[in-house]
C-alpha positions as CSV (number, residue, x, y, z in Angstrom):
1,X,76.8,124.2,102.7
2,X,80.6,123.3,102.2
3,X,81.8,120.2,100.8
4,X,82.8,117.2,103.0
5,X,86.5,117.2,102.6
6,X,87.5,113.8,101.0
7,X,91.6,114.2,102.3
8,X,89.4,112.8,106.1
9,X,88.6,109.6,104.6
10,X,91.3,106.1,104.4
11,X,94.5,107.1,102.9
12,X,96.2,104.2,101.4
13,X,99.3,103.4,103.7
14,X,102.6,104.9,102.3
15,X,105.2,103.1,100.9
16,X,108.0,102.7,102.9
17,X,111.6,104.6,102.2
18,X,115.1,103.3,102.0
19,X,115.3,105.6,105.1
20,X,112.5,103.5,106.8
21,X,113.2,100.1,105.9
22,X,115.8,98.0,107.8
23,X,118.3,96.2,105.3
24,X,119.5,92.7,106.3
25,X,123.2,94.0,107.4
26,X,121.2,96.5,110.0
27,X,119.2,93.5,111.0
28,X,122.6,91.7,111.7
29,X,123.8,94.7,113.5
30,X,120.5,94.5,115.6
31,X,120.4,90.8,116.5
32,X,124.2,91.0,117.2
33,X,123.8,93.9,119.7
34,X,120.9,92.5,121.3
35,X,122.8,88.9,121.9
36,X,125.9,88.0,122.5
37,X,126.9,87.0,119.0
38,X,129.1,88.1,116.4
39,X,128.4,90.3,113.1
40,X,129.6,86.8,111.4
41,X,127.5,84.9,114.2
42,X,124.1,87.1,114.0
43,X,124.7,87.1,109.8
44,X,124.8,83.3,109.5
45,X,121.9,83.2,112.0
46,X,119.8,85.6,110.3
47,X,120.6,83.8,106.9
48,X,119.7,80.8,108.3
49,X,116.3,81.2,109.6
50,X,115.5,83.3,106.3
51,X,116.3,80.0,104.3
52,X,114.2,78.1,107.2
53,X,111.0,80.4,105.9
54,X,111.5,80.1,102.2
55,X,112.3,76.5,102.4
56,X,108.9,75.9,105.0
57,X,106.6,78.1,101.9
58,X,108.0,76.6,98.7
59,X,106.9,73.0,100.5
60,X,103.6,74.8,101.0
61,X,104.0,75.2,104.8
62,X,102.5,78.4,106.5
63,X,105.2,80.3,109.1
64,X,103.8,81.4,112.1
65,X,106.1,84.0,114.3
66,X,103.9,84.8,117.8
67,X,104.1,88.5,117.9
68,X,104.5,89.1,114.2
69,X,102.0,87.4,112.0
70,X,102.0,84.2,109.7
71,X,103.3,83.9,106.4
72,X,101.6,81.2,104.0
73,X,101.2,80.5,100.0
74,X,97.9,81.1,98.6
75,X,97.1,80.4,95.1
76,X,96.1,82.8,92.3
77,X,93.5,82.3,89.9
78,X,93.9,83.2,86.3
79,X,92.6,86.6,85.3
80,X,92.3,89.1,82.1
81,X,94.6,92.0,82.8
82,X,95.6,95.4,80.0
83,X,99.5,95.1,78.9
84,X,100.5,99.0,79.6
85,X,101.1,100.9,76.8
86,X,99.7,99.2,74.1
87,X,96.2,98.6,75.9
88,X,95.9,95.2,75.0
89,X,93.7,92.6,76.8
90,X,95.8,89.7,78.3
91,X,95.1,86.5,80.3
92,X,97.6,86.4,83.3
93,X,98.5,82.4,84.4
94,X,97.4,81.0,87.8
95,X,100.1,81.2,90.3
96,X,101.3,81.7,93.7
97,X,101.5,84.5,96.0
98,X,102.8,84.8,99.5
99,X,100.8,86.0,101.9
100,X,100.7,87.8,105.6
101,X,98.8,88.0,108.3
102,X,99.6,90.6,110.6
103,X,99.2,89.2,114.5
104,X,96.8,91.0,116.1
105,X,99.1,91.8,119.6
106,X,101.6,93.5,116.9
107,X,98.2,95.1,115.0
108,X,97.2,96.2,118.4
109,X,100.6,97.5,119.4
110,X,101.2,99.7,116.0
């Protein structure tokens, strides 16, 4: 009897390339050929509702975007971790993290 083949079960998702992702100055090329800004228009807009979102989580708001998902700060508790290399045991702090939820119409469109 042969062996179930293990490659058929959840691959973990790949990371994305610098060929795949889209840098900010492409995302100011997009939003200024999609409207009718300029490259100096679309960059302070872009840089402006990127400030909006960091501003909004470090006051512990969550960001909703319909369509896209919601981004929000969770907290971390502390946890023993191994320092690579030397193998030691070491308590990493609490912190934050950001999250994000992906929208389910963009999960369903995917």
């Amino acid at each position: 009897m042969a062996k179930a083949n293990k490659s058929a079960a959840k691959k973990p998702a790949a990371r994305a390339t610098a060929s795949q992702k889209v840098a900010k100055t492409q995302l100011i090329e997009m939003v200024a050929d999609k409207s009718s800004l300029n490259k100096k228009q679309a960059g302070e807009a872009v840089a402006t509702v990127l400030d909006t979102i960091v501003e909004a989580l470090r006051s512990g708001k969550s960001v909703g975007m319909p369509g896209l998902g919601t981004l929000s700060v969770t907290n971390t508790a502390a946890r023993q971790g191994v320092r690579p290399g030397t193998s030691e045991r070491i308590t990493i702090p609490a912190g934050k993290k950001v999250r994000f939820k992906v929208a389910t119409t963009l999960k369903g469109n995917l």
